[in-house]
C-alpha positions in Angstrom: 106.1 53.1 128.0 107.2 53.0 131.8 105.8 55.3 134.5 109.5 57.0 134.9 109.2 58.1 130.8 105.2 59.6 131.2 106.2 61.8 134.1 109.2 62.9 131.8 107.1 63.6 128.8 104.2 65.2 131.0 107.3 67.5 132.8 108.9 68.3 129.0 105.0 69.3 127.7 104.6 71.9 130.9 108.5 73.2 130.5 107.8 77.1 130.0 109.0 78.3 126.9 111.9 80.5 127.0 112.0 83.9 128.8 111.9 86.8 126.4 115.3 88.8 126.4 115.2 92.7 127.0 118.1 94.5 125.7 118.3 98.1 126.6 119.7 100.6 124.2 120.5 104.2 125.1 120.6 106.9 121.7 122.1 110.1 122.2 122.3 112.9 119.7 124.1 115.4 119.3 123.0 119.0 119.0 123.6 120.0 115.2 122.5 116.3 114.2 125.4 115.2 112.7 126.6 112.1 115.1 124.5 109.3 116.7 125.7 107.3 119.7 124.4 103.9 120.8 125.2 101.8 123.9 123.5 98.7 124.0 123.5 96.5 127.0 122.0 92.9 126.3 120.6 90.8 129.1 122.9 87.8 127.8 126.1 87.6 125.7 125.0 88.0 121.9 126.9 86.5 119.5 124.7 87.4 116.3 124.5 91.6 115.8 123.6 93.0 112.4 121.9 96.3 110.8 119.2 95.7 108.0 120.6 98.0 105.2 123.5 96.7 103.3 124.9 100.5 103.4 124.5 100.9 107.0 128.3 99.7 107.1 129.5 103.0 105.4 127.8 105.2 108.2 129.4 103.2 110.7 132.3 105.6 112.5 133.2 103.3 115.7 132.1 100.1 117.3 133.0 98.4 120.7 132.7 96.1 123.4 132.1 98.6 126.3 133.5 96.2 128.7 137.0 95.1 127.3 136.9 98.8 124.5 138.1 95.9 122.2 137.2 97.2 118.4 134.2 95.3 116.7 134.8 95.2 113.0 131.9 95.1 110.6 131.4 93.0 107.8 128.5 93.5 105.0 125.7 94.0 107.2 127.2 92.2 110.6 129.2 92.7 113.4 131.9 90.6 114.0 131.7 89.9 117.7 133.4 86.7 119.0 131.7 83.8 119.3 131.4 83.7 123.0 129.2 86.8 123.1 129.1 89.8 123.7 126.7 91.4 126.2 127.7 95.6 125.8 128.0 97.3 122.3 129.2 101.2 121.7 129.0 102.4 118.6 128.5 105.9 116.9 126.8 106.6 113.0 127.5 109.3 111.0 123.7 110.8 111.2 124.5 113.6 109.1 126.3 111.3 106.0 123.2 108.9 106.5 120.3 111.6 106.2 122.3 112.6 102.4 121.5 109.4 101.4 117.6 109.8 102.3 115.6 110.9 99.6 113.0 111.9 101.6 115.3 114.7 103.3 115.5 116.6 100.2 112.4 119.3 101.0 112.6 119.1 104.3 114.4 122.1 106.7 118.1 121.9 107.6 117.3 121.6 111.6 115.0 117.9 110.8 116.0 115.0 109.1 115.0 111.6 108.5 117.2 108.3 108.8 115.5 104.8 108.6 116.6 102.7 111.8 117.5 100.4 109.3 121.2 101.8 108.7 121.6 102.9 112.2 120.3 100.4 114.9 122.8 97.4 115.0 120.7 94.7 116.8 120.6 91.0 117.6 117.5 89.6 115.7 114.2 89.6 117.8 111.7 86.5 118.2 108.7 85.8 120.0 108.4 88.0 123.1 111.8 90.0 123.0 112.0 93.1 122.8 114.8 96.2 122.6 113.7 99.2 125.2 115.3 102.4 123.3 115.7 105.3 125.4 116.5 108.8 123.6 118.7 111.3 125.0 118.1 114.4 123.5 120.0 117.9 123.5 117.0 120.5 124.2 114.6 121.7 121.8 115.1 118.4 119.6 112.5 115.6 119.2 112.4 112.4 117.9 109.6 110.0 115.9 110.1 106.6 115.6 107.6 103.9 114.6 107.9 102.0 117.7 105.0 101.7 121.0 106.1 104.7 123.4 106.4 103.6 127.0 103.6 104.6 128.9 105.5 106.5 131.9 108.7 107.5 130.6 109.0 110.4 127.3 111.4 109.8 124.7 111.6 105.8 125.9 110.5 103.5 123.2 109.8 99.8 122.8 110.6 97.5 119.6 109.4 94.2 119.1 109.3 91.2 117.1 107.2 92.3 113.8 107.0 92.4 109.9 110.2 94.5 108.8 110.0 97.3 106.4 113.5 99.2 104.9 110.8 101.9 104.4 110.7 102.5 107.9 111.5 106.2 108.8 113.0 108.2 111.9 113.5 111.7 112.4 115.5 113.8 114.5 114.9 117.8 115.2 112.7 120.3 115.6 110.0 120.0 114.7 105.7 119.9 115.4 104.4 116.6 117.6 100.9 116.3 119.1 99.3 114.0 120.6 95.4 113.4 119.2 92.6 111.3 120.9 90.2 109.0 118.3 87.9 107.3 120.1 90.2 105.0 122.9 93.8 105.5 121.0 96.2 108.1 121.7 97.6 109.0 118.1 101.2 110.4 117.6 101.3 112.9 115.0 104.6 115.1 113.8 104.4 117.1 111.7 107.7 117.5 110.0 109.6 121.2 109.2 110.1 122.2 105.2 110.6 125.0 102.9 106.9 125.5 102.7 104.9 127.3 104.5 102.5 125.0 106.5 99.6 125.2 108.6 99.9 122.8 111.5 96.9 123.5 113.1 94.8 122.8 110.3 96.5 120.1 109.0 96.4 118.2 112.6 92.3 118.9 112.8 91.9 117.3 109.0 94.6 114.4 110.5 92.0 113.8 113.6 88.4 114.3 111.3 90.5 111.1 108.8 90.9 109.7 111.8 87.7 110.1 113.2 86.5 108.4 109.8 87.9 105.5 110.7 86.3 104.8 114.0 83.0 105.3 112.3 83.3 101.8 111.1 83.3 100.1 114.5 83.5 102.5 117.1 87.3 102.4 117.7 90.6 103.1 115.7 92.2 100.3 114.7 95.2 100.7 116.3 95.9 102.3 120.5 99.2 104.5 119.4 99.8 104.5 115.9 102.2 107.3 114.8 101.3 109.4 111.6 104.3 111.6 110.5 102.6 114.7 108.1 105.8 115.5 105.0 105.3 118.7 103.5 106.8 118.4 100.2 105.1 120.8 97.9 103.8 119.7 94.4 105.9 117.5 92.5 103.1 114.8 91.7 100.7 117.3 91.2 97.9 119.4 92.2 96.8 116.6 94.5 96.8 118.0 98.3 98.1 114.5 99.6 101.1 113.4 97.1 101.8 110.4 98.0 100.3 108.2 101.3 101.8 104.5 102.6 101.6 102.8 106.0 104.7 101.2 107.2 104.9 98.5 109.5 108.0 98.0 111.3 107.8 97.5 114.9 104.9 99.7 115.5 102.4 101.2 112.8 103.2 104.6 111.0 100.9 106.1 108.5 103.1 108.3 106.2 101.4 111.2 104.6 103.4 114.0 101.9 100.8 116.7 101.2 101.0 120.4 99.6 100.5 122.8 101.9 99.6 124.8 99.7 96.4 123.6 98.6 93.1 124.7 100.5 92.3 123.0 103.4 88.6 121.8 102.3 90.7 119.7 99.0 92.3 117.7 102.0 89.2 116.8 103.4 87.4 115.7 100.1 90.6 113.8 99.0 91.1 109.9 100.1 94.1 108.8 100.5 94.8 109.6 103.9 91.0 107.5 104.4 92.6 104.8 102.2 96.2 104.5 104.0 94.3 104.8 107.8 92.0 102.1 106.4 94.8 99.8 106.0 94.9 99.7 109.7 91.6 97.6 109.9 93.5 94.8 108.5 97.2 92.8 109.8 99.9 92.5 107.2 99.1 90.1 104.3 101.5 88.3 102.5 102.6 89.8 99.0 100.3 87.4 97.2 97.1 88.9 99.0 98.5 92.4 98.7 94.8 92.4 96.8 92.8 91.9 99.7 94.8 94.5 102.1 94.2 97.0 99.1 91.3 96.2 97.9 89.7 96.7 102.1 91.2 100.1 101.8 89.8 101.1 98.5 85.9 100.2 99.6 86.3 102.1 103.0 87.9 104.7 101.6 84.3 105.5 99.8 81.9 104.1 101.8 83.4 106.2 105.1 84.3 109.2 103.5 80.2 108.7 102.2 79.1 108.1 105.6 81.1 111.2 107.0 79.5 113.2 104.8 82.9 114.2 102.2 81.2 112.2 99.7 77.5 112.5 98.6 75.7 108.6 98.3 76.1 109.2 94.6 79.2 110.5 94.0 80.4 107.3 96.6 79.0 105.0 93.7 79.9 106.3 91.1 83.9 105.7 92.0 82.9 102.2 93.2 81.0 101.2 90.4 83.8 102.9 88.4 86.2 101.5 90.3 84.7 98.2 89.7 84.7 98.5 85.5 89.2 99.1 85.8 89.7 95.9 87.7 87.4 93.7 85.5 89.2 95.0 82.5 92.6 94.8 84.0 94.5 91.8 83.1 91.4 89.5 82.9 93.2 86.3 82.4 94.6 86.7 85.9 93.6 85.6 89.0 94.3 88.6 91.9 96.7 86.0 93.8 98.4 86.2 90.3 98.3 90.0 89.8 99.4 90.4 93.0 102.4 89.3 92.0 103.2 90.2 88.6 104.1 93.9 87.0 101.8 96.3 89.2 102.1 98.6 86.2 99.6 96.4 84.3 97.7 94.8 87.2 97.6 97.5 89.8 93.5 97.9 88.8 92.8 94.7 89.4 94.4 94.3 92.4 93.5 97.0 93.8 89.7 97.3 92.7 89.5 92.7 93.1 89.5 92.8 97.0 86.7 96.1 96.9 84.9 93.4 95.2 85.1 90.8 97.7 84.0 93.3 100.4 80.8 94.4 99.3 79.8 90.9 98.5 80.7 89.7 102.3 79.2 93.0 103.4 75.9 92.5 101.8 75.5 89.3 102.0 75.9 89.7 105.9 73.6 92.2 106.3 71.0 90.1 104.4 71.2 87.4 106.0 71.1 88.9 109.5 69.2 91.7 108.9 71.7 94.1 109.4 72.7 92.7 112.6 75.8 91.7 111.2 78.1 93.5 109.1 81.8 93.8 107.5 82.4 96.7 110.5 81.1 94.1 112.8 83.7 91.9 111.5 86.2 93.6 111.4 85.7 95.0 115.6 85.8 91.6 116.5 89.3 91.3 114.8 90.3 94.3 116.0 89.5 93.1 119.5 91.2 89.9 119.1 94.1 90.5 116.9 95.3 94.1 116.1 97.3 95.1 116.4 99.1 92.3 114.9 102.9 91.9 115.2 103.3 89.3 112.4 102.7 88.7 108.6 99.3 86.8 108.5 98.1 85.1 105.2 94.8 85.1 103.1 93.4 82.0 104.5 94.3 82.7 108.2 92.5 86.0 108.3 89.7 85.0 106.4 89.2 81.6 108.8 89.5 83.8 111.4 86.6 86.4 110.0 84.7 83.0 109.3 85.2 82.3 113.6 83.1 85.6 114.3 80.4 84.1 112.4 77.1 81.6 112.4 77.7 80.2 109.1 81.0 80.3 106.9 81.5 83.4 104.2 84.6 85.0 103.7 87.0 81.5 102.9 83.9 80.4 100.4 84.5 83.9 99.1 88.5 83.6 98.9 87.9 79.8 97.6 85.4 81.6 94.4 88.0 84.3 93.4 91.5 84.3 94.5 92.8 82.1 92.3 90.2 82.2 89.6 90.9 84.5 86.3 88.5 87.3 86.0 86.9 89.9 88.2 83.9 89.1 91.2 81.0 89.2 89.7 79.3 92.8 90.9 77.5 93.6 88.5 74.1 92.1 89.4 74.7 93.0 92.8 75.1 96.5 91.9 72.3 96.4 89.6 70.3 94.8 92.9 71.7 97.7 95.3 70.1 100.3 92.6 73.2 101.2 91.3 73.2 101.7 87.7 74.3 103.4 85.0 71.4 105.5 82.6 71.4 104.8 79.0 71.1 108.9 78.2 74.5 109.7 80.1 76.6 106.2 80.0 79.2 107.3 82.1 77.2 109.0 84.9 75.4 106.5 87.9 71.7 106.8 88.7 70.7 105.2 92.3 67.4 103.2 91.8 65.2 103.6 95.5 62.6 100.6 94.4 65.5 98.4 94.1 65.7 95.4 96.2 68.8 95.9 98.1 68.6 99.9 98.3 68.0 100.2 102.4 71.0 97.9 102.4 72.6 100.9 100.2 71.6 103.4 102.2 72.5 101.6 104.9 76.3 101.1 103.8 76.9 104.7 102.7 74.3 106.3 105.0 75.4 110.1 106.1 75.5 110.5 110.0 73.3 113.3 110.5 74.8 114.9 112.9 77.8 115.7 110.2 77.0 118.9 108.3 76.7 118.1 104.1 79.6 119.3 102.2 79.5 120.0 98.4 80.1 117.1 96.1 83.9 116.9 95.1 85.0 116.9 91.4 85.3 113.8 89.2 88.4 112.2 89.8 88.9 109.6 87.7 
């Protein structure tokens, strides 16, 4: 190799990588929410520009290069711009057609609707560090929520980035209630969204802040600095539940969806867990479908173990749905591994996959505060990821996260734990562990818990699902099984 070709290579290995592009987009709606208009400017000609709904063609009114007000024709879900480029795009989308299509619109007031960005931002496709700055232009009165990080300076300015994709993703247009709540050091957006029932915002946005206040009790911090939570009142169609139906979406930014019943007393909100469960998802990145088990099963432990430490739950009652929890996955499709269930029919596996990774996080959890005394625990864990990698902005898999928990650590647990179960038939083996804990079940009343304070492991118990004192008791919720 000659001298000439090592300064080449050396040269090509400290090349920077390519600047990030920053497109701007500027949305304007109109004041009865029926048209949308886009102008995108691109920092270079883009010849590749496409929505992410196949029906976001048929909401499409007008499309063209601002510059020569040539027509661009749309095709299936592109835009036919010419090969050289194009580097300004106006366009307008029949909001009002779009939001009939929206099932989620249906019990909501005429003056708010909901569209998913997916059938009305046209976009070139974002990698690495690019990024699409989307200013709003509102008529007065009207708001918007969108799932993307808010600029720091500038309202109604919005930033979207490289980042798992969801069709699920929602925004909405009108009038409706927006707060912003402090947890800890995150600034949480929180609309509350206009229906045909009567709601009470106030209340509902101090049980949104005490969930999320929940959450920080794990490490001292919410997961994420601006997630947006967007409240649906939609009555009760699943239901006497409070919260009907919970997700988190992750699509550019983190959004934790919540339909409720207003209707239902405000104390039933605060003893029910799904909002715990969805906020809980935040601890954790996206996983890959296969290890949907582990991001489930994460959110199904903390979702007792916090709402037991926040006093919601009594210490009991908080095992007695884990332990019970515990008996539905075993006897869910027990010839399955959870990688496998995780995939197949959720009808039949959704036990297992949901109650598999609950498994998996009492044994790390134990078994760290064993062997360091307490010093180290899951929550300790998981604060370390958070400060390293949340939140995340790409779809991570079961052996990169639990490596990564592994580099927090003096000796290797959580990839000998995934190694032992997630592709082995069965369920974790809890049972003795439980039994160790003092959990157990007494032979006059099979179906009711006993906690056992001689057992071995119980100040580790205690320890997991300890009350803070300074939370005031609350009565133990009803069986829900």
């Amino acid at each position: 190799m000659t001298f000439t070709t090592v300064l080449w290579l050396a040269a090509l290995a400290v090349t920077p990588a390519k600047a990030e592009h920053h497109h701007v987009y500027t949305v304007r709606v109109d004041a009865n929410l029926s048209q949308l208009h886009v102008e995108a400017h691109f920092d270079e000609p883009i010849s590749e520009i496409a929505a992410r709904s196949n029906t976001a063609r048929q909401f499409l009114l007008a499309a063209q290069d601002c510059d020569s007000r040539v027509e661009v024709e749309a095709r299936g879900r592109r835009l036919l711009v010419p090969h050289t480029g194009i580097q300004c795009l106006e366009y307008e989308v029949d909001l009002k057609q779009a939001a009939r299509a929206e099932q989620r619109n249906v019990s909501l007031h005429p003056d708010n609707i909901i569209v998913s960005p997916t059938v009305w931002m046209w976009r070139p496709r974002l990698a690495g560090d690019d990024e699409i700055e989307v200013r709003f232009e509102l008529p007065d009165g009207v708001q918007v929520s969108v799932p993307w990080r808010p600029d720091e300076i500038t309202e109604n300015n919005y930033h979207l980035v490289a980042s798992p994709q969801s069709g699920l993703a929602m925004s909405a247009f009108g009038r409706f209630d927006h707060q912003l709540m402090q947890v800890a050091d995150s600034t949480l957006r929180v609309d509350i969204l206009k229906s045909e029932h009567a709601t009470d915002t106030r209340a509902i946005v101090d049980w949104v802040q005490d969930t999320a206040h929940n959450i920080a009790r794990a490490y001292g911090r919410f997961p994420n600095p601006d997630a947006r939570i967007v409240v649906l009142p939609v009555g009760s169609g699943r239901g006497d539940a409070p919260v009907q139906f919970g997700r988190v979406v992750r699509d550019g930014g983190e959004t934790v969806e919540l339909m409720i019943d207003p209707a239902r007393p405000m104390q039933a909100f605060y003893q029910n867990w799904t909002a715990t469960h969805e906020f809980s998802h935040l601890m954790l990145p996206y996983l890959q479908s296969e290890q949907r088990w582990v991001s489930e099963g994460f959110a199904q432990y903390y979702q007792n173990i916090l709402l037991a430490r926040a006093g919601r739950y009594t210490q009991r009652y908080a095992w007695q749905k884990l332990f019970d929890g515990f008996e539905r996955g075993r006897e869910s499709v027990p010839e399955m591994s959870p990688n496998d269930a995780a995939s197949a029919d959720e009808r039949n596996s959704r036990m297992k996959v949901y109650w598999s990774g609950a498994a998996l996080a009492l044994l790390a959890d134990v078994e760290l505060r064993k062997r360091s005394d307490g010093r180290q625990t899951l929550d300790t864990v998981l604060g370390e990821f958070q400060s390293c990698c949340l939140p995340s902005r790409r779809t991570w898999t079961g052996v990169e996260l639990f490596t990564k928990f592994d580099s927090f650590l003096d000796q290797p647990l959580f990839m000998d734990l995934y190694r032992q179960h997630a592709n082995t038939a069965g369920f974790p083996a809890v049972r003795p562990l439980l039994q160790n804990l003092g959990v157990f079940r007494d032979g006059d009343d099979p179906d009711e818990v006993r906690l056992n304070e001689a057992a071995e492991l119980a100040q580790v118990r205690i320890a997991l699902t300890g009350r803070d004192a300074s939370i005031p008791e609350y009565d133990s919720p009803p069986r829900d099984r």
